[in-house]
RODOLO-797120 format. One record per residue (C-alpha): x, y, z. Coordinates in pm, whole numbers, padded with zeros to 5 digits, always signed. Each point is the difference from the previous one (the first is absolute). Layout:
% residues N
XYZ
...
This chain:
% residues 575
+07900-01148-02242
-00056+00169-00335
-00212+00323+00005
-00268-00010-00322
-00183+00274+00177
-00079+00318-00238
+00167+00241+00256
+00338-00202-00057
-00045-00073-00374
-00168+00296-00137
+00339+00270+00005
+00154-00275-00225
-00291+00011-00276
-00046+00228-00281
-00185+00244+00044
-00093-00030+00411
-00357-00012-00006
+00003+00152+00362
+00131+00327-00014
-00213+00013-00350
-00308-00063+00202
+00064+00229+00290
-00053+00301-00261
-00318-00108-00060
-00079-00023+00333
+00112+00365+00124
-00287+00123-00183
-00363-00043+00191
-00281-00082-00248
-00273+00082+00262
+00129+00340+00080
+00012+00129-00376
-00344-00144+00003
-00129+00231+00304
+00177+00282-00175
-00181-00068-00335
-00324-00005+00227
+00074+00306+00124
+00006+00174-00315
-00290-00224-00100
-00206+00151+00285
+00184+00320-00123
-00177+00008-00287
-00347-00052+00074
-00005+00323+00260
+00150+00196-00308
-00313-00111-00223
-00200+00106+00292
+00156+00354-00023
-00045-00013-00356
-00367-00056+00067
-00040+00241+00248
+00231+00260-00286
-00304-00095-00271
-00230+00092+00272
+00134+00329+00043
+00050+00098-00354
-00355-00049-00068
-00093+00199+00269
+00279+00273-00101
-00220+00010-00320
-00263+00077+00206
+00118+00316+00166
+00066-00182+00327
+00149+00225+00249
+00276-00064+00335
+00064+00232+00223
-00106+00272-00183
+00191-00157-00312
-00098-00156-00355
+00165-00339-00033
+00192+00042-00346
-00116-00260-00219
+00325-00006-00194
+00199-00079+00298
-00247-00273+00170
+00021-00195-00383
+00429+00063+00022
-00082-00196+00350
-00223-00245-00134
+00275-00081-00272
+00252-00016+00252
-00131-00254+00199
-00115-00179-00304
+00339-00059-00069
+00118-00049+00348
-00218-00271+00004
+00100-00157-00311
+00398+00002+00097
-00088-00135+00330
-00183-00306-00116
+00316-00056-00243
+00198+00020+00253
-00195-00244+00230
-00045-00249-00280
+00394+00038-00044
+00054-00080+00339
-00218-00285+00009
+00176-00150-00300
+00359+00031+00203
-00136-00171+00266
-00130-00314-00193
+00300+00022-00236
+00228-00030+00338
-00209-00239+00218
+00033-00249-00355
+00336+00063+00011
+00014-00080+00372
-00188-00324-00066
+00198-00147-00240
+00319+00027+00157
-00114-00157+00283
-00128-00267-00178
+00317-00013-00165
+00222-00049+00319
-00333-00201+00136
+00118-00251-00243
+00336-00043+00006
+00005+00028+00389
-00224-00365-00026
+00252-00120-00248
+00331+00036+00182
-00107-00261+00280
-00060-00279-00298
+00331+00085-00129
+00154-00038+00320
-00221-00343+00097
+00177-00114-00412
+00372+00107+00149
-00063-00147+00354
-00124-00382-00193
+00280+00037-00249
+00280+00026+00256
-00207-00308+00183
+00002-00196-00275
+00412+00106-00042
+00075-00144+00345
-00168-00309-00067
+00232-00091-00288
+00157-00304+00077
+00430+00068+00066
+00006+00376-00017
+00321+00217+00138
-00090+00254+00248
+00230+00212-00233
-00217-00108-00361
-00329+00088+00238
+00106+00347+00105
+00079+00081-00387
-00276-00166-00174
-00226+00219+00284
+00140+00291-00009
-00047-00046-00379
-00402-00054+00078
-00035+00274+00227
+00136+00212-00313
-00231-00130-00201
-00325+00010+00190
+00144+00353+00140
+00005+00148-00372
-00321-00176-00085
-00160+00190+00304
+00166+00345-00101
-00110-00064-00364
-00380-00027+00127
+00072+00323+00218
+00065+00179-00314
-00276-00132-00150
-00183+00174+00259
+00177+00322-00038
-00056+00053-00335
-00351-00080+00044
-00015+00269+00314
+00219+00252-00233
-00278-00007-00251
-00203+00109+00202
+00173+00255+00180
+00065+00114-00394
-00377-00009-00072
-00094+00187+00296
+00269+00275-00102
-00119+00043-00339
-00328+00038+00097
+00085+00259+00305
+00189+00217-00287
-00298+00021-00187
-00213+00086+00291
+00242+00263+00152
+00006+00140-00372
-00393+00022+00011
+00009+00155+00339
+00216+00288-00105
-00154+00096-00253
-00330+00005+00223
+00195+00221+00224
+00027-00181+00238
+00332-00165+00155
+00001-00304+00291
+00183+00065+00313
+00342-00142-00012
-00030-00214+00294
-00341-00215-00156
+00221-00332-00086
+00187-00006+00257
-00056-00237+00316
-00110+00145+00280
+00299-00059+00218
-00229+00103+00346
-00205-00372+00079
-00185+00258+00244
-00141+00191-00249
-00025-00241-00297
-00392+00028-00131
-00211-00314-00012
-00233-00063-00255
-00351+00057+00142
-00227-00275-00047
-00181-00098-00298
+00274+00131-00204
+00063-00207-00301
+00172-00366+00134
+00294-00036-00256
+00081+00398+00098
+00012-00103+00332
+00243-00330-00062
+00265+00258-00238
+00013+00174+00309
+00041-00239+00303
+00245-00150-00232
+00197+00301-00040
+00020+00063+00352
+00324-00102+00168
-00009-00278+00289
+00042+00253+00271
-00290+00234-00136
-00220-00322-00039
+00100-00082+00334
-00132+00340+00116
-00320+00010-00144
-00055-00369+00140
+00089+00143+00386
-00203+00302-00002
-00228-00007-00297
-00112-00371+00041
-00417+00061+00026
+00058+00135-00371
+00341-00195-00145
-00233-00360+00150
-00303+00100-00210
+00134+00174-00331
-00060-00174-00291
+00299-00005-00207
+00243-00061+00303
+00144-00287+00000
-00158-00321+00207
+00316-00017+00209
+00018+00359+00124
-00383+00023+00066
+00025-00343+00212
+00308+00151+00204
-00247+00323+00005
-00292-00179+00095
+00123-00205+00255
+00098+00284+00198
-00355+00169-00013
-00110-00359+00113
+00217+00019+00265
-00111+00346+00114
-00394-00109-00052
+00099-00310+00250
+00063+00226+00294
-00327+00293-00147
-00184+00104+00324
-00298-00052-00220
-00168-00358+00058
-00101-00017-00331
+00355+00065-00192
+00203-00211+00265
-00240-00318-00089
+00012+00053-00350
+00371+00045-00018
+00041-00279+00203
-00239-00248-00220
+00226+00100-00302
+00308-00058+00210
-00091-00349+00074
-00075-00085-00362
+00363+00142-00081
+00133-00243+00256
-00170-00289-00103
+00082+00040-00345
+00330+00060+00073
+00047-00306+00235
-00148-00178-00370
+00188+00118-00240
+00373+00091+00163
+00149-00348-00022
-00049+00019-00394
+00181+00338-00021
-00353+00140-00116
-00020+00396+00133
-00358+00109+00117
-00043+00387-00041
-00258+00217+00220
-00082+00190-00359
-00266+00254+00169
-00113+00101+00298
-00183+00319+00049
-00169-00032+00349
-00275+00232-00046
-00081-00081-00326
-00394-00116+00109
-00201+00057+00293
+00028-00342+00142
+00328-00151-00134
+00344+00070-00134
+00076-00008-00369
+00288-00292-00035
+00136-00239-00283
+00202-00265+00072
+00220-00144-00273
+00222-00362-00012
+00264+00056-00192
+00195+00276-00172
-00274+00242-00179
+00294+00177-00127
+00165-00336-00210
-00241-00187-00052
-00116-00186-00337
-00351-00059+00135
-00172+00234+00200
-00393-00090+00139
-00188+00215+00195
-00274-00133+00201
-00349+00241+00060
-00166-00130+00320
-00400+00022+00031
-00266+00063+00287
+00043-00022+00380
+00409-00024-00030
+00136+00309+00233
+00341+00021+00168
-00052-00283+00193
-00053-00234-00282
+00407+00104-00096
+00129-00321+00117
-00253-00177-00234
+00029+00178-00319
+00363+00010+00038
-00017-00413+00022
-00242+00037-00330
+00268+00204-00166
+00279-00228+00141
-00181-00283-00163
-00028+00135-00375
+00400+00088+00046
+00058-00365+00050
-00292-00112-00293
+00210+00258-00197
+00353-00073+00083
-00092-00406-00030
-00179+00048-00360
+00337+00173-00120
+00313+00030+00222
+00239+00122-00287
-00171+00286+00075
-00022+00304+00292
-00307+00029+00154
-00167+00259+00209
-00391-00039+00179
-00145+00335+00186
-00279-00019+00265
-00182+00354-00130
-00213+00151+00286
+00018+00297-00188
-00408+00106+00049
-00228-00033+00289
-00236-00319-00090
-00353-00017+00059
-00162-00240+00231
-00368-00194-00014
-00160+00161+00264
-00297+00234-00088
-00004+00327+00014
-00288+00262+00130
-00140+00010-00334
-00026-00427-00040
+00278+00012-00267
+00319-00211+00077
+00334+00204-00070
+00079-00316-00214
-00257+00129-00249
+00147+00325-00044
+00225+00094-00270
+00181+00324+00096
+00211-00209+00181
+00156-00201-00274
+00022+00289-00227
+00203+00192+00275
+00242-00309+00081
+00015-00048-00403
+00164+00351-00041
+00246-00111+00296
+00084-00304-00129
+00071+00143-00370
+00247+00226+00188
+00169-00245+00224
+00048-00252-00288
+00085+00298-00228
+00304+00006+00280
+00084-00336+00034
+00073-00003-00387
+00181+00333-00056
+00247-00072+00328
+00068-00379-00116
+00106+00149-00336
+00179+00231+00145
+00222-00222+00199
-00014-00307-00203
+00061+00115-00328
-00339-00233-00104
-00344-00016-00026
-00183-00163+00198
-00293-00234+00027
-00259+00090+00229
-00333-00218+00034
-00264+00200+00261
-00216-00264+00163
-00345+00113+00170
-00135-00182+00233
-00394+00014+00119
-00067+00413-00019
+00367+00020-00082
-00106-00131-00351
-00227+00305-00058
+00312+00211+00107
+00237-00188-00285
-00273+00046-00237
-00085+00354+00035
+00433+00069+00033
-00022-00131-00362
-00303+00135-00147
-00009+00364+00173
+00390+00051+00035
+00194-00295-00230
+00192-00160+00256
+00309-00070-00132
-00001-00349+00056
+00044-00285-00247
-00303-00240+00122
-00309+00060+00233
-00090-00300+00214
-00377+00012+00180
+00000-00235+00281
-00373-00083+00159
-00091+00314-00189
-00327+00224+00143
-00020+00088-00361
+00221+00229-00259
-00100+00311+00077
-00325+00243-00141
+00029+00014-00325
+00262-00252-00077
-00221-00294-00128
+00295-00140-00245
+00360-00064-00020
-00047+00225-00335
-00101+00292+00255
+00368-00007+00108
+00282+00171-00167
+00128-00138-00332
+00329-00083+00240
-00155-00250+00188
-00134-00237-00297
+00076-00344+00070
+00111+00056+00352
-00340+00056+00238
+00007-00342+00210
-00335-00089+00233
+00012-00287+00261
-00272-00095+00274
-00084-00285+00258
-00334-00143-00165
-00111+00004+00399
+00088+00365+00071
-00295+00184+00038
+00167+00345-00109
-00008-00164-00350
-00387-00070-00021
-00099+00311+00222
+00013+00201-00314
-00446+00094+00054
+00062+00068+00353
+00320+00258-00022
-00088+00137-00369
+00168+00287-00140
+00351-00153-00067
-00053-00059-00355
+00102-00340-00211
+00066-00323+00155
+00396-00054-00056
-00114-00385+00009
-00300+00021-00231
+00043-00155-00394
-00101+00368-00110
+00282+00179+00150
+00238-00157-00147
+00309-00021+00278
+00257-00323-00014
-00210-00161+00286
+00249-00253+00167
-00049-00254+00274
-00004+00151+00326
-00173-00301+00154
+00105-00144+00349
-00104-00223+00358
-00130+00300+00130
-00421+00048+00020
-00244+00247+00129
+00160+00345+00109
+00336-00183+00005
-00033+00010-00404
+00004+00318-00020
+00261+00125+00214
+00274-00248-00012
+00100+00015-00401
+00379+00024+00139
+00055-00244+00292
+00099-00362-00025
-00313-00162-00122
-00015+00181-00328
+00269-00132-00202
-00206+00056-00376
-00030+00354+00127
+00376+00086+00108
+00129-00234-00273
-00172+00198-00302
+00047+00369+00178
+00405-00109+00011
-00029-00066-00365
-00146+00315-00094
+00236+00222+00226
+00239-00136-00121
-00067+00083-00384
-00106-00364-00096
-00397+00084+00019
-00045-00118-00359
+00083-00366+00075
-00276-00037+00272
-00272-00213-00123
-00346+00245-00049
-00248-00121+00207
-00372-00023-00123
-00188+00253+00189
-00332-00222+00023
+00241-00326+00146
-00083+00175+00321
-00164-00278+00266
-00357+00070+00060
-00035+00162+00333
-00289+00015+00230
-00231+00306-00058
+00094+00344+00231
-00171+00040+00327
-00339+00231-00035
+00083+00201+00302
+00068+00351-00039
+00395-00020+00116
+00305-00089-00242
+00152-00274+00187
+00313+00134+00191
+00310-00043-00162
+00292+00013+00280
+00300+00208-00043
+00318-00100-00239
């Protein structure tokens, strides 16, 4: 058996791109960050002195008097300068440090993707060598003698066009160790003459996994991917066995770890003394089986992506994914809407499971990922004290917009990170969920490529047009709605939610989203088997062929009866 892996191949090439890359990954981009903080935070308690100096030279001028003593207003100004400067040099410094930390985390990143790439190479090249000697068997009358040559000839051949590719790859990875040198010159030159000089030890690994510091959350996502990525397998290992609350639900970690992460916390939430966490926990766990039991004959992983059991009062933050998040082409997140809770995991995983294979069936030459995102805590129809319904309310969606923004924010910088690409990612909002896409783009710009509003309770307050949106998402705002779901004429009962995604004035793509299903059904089952139009034209958007849907007139809508009178929304059941 011949060995194209880049462990066996990559001595041979010229230059190695491995030991090139591990000298990029000694250094920690994160910690030079927290340093640069440091000095950051440095700074603004030494314009506080100097503020408090000012104070006391004015009073020196004064004749104000300590302990018996005149302050000397010669000496408080000397202070005042002091810190002045202080200040000044520490903010340098801080800005320097922040600029080695970006110049080595883009260094990091593109020697990964470098080796990203030629790692998913050498298997094609060793599929061509593996056919070729097939195809060398077959040939009618050949000598066991002329097929050992004229192979051994191939493997030669395929060998040096796999070590040639390697080197490719090192030179790419050497450029950037190169650039990332340069640049640390100049900043170590800058730094001295500042005064000040970094501790010897700040690019090297941290060789105790015990000890290594973790990003804390919220900390910029592609930060956090340079560092997982830098980590060695034992260290990542680690943080995944003792760390896994935090490694599951950093953004910027890749989808792998945080599933292996996750599904321990799951495991521990299974056995909770607390009612409420063992239910929940095991909810999630039987949508993880189910969708396993679906996908694993195709080879298709699904990855527990979050899981933070007391992220809400009631339920379990969780997000379920079908397929690799960290590989794949396509990525589509889907928003849930009002009344779906823990218990409704099995469901909205099936949803989720059903836009993979919409997805994966519109465009299998390509990798495709679908997330189940109960990343906020949904309102439900009931009324409260006050006669509202939570439905109504909008501090809801704004919240869940911010975590969305963040979450996708993640999904992106970690897939780059791993994959070398950039990938597409369509967010799909469902009932309330739609709000929650909407508001991620207009509040936060979600860094998605298209918006799709599914039996939408409106766009959000103040978003009455697709030209309220972010220039980014021209062209690609898509709208879709059962003409008997009563979400999508409720629009005078619920008010407040802005623009009708569906109306001619908004000005969304509005596709087909019709289906068998009637009354409540209409609104609540958009992704089971009945609604073909619906799944068909969402696959065709996720997977970044939206423009060749056909645009659906807004008024083609089939009349529907008028709403009931009575002073209830009808009640939608969970998704």
């Amino acid at each position: 058996m011949v060995d194209f892996s880049l462990a066996a191949l990559a001595p041979q090439a010229s230059p190695n791109p491995l030991p090139l890359q591990q000298k990029l990954l000694r250094g920690s981009p994160v910690e030079i960050a927290n340093l640069a903080s440091s000095f950051a935070n440095a700074a603004g308690d030494a314009d506080y002195a100097r503020v408090l100096s000012t104070r006391a030279t004015s009073l020196a001028k004064g004749g104000y008097v300590v302990d018996n003593q005149g302050v000397e207003p010669g000496e408080a100004r000397q202070t005042q300068q002091l810190l002045g400067n202080s200040k000044t040099a520490m903010r340098a410094i801080a800005a320097t440090l922040n600029g080695i930390s970006n110049d080595l985390q883009t260094g990091v990143i593109n020697a990964n993707k470098a080796i990203v790439a030629v790692r998913g190479e050498l298997p094609a090249i060793a599929r061509a060598y593996n056919a070729a000697v097939a195809r060398l068997r077959a040939v009618p009358g050949i000598s066991q003698a002329e097929f050992d040559i004229e192979r051994a000839r191939l493997e030669r051949q395929f060998q040096q066009q796999a070590v040639r590719r390697i080197g490719d790859a090192g030179t790419a990875v050497r450029a950037a160790v190169t650039t990332y040198e340069t640049r640390l010159a100049g900043a170590q030159r800058t730094l001295s003459t500042l005064g000040y000089a970094p501790p010897s030890g700040l690019n090297t690994a941290n060789s105790n996994p015990l000890n290594v510091p973790v990003p804390p959350a919220g900390t910029n996502p592609k930060t956090v991917a340079a560092w997982w990525l830098g980590l060695d397998k034992a260290t990542q290992d680690h943080l995944i066995g003792h760390q896994y609350r935090t490694i599951g639900n950093l953004n910027g970690v890749s989808a792998v770890a945080r599933d292996q992460a996750n599904r321990i916390a799951l495991e521990e939430g299974s056995h909770s003394s607390d009612p409420r966490v063992r239910a929940n926990a095991i909810s999630i766990q039987d949508a993880l089986d189910k969708r396993t039991a679906q996908f694993e004959k195709q080879g298709v992983p699904v990855q527990l992506l979050a899981y933070e059991r007391d992220a809400f009062p009631h339920d379990a933050k969780f997000a379920i994914a079908i397929g690799n998040v960290d590989t794949a082409n396509n990525v589509s997140v889907l928003v849930p809407g009002l009344n779906t809770t823990n218990a409704s995991a099995s469901s909205l995983s099936g949803h989720a499971a059903a836009i993979y294979n919409a997805t994966h069936n519109l465009d299998p030459t390509q990798s495709t990922a679908t997330i189940a995102w109960f990343g906020y805590d949904p309102p439900n129809n009931e009324r409260s004290p006050a006669g509202n319904y939570d439905v109504q309310k909008e501090d809801i969606s704004r919240a869940a917009g911010g975590a969305l923004a963040r979450d996708v924010a993640g999904i992106r910088a970690t897939n780059a990170a791993v994959s070398g690409q950039d990938p597409h990612i369509t967010a799909i909002g469902h009932s309330y969920g739609s709000n929650v896409v909407s508001r991620a783009a207009h509040d936060h710009h979600l860094q998605a490529n298209d918006l799709v509003l599914v039996g939408s309770v409106g766009a959000g307050d103040g978003i009455n047009s697709v030209e309220d949106y972010p220039d980014q998402y021209d062209g690609h705002v898509y709208s879709g709605a059962e003409t008997d779901d009563g979400i999508r004429h409720n629009g005078r009962v619920l008010n407040g939610h802005g623009g009708d995604p569906n109306s001619p004035d908004f000005g969304a793509r509005v596709f087909d989203a019709e289906s068998e299903n009637t009354g409540a059904d209409a609104h609540s089952n958009y992704f089971d088997s009945n609604s073909h139009n619906t799944l068909r034209n969402i696959g065709s958007i996720a997977s970044g062929h939206g423009v060749a849907i056909p645009v659906r007139d807004p008024d083609a809508f089939r009349p529907v009866n008028p709403l009931p009178t009575g002073p209830d929304i009808p009640r939608i059941r969970p998704r």
